[in-house]
C-alpha positions as CSV (number, residue, x, y, z in Angstrom):
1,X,49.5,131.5,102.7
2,X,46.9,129.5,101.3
3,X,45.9,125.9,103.4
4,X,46.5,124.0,100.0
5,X,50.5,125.1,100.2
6,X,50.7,125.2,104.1
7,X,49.6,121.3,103.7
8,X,52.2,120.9,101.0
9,X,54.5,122.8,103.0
10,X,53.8,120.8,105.9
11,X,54.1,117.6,104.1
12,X,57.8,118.8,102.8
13,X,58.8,119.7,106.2
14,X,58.2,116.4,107.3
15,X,59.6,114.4,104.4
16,X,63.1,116.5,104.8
17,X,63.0,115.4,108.8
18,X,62.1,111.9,108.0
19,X,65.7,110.4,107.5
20,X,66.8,112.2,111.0
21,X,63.8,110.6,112.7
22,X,64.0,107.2,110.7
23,X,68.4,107.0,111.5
24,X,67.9,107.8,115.4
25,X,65.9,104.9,115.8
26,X,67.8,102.5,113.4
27,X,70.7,100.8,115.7
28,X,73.8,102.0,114.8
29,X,75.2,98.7,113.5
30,X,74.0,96.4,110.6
31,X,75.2,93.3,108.9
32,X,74.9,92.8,105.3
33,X,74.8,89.7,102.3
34,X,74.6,91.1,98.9
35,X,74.4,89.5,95.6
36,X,75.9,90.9,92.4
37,X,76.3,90.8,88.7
38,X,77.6,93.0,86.1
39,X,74.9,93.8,83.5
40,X,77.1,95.8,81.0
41,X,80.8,96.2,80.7
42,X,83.2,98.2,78.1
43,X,86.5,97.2,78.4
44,X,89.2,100.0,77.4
45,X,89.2,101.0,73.9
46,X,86.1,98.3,73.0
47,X,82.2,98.3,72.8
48,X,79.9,97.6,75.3
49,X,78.8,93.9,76.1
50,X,76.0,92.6,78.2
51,X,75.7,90.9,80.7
52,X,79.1,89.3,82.1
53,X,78.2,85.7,83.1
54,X,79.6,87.1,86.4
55,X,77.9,86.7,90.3
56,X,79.5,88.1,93.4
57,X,78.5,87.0,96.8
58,X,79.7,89.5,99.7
59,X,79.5,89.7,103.3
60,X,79.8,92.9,105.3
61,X,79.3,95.0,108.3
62,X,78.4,98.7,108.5
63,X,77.9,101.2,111.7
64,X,76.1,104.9,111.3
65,X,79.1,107.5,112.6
66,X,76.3,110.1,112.1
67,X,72.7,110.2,112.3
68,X,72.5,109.2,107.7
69,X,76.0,108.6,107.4
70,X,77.4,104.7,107.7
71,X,80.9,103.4,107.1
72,X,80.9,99.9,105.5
73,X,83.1,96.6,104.6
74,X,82.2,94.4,102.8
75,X,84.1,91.3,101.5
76,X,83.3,88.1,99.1
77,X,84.6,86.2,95.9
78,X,83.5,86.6,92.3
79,X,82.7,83.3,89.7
80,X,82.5,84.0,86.6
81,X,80.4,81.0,84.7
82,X,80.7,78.9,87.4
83,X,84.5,79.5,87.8
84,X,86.3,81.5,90.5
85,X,87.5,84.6,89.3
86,X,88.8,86.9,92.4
87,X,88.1,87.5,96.0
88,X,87.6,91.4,97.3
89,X,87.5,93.8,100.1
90,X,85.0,96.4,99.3
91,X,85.1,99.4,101.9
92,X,82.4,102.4,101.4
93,X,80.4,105.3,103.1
94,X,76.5,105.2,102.5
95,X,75.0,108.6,102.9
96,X,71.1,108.3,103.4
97,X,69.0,111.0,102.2
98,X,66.3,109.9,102.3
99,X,64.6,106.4,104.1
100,X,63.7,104.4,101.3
101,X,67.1,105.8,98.7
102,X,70.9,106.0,99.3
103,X,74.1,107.0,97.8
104,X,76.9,105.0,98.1
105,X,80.8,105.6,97.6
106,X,82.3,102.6,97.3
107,X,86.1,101.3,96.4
108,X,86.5,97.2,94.9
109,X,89.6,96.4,96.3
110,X,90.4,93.1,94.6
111,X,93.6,91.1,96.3
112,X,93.3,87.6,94.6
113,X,94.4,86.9,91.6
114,X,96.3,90.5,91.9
115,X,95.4,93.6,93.7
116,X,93.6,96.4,91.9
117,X,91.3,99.6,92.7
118,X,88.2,99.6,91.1
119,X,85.7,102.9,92.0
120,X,82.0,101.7,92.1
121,X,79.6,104.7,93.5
122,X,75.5,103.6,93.1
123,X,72.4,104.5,94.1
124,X,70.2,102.2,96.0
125,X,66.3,102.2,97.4
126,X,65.6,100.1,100.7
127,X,62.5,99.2,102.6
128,X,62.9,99.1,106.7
129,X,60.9,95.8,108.1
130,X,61.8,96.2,111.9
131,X,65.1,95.5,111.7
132,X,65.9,93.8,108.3
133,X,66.1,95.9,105.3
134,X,65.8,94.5,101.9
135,X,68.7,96.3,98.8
136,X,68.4,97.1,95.6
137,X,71.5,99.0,94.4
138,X,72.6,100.2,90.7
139,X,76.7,101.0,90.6
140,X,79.4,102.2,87.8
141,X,82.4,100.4,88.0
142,X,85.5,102.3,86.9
143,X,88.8,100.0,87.0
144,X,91.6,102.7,88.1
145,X,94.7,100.8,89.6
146,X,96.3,99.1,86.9
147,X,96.2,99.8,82.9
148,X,94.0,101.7,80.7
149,X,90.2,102.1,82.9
150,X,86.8,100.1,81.7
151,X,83.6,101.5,82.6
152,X,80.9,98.8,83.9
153,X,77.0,98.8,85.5
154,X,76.1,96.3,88.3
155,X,73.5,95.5,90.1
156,X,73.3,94.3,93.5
157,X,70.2,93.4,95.9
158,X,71.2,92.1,99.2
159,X,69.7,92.5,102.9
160,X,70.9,94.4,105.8
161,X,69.9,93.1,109.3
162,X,70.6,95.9,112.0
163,X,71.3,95.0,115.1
């Protein structure tokens, strides 16, 4: 083998063991504030439409069962221009595969005005600072529970502080 692809090899190697390395020394519990906003929406049988005018603040807690695997719930209300809109329980497994990127299976509960099920899997890239760990997060949003299903993106940034 020549030294260029051992390095390379190397390198990979050491990339794939990075998330095992990076999880065992991240406590297994963090809490969470996100902030959110839906930047396009299609609601059943229409176009799509920009931005909604929307902003949802949510609290949570995770804990790692496994070594890139967390279980999370979250919880917060949604205004839309200005007004309240909803309030929602938001329960989810985060699968990181890497340190900096995640994938996220997440389920919108809504139980105010009337409860729902909305699906809402993303993606999302974080930066480790000790223990705080800034978001970013991209989602679909798929209304399932009740009626004919939308389809919606969102974006979310938020911080995680493990502890």
């Amino acid at each position: 083998m020549k030294p260029r692809c051992r390095i390379v090899l190397a390198c990979l190697v050491a990339g794939a063991a990075t998330p095992l390395l990076h999880a065992q020394d991240t406590p297994p519990n963090y809490a969470a504030v996100f902030a959110g906003t839906t930047v396009a929406y299609r609601p059943p049988g229409e176009s799509f439409g920009g931005w909604q005018h929307d902003l949802t603040a949510l609290l949570g807690y995770g804990r790692f069962v496994s070594k890139t695997v967390a279980l999370e719930l979250d919880f917060g209300p949604t205004w839309v221009r200005g007004d309240y809109a909803s309030f929602a329980f938001v329960p989810g497994v985060v699968w990181c595969f890497h340190p900096n990127a995640y994938a996220a299976a997440r389920f919108i509960v809504p139980v105010d005005p009337e409860t729902n099920l909305v699906l809402f899997p993303g993606l999302g890239l974080t930066r480790a600072f000790g223990r705080f760990s800034p978001i970013l997060e991209v989602n679909l949003s798929r209304t399932v529970g009740r009626g004919r299903p939308d389809l919606g993106v969102a974006v979310t940034a938020g911080l995680l502080v493990a502890f």
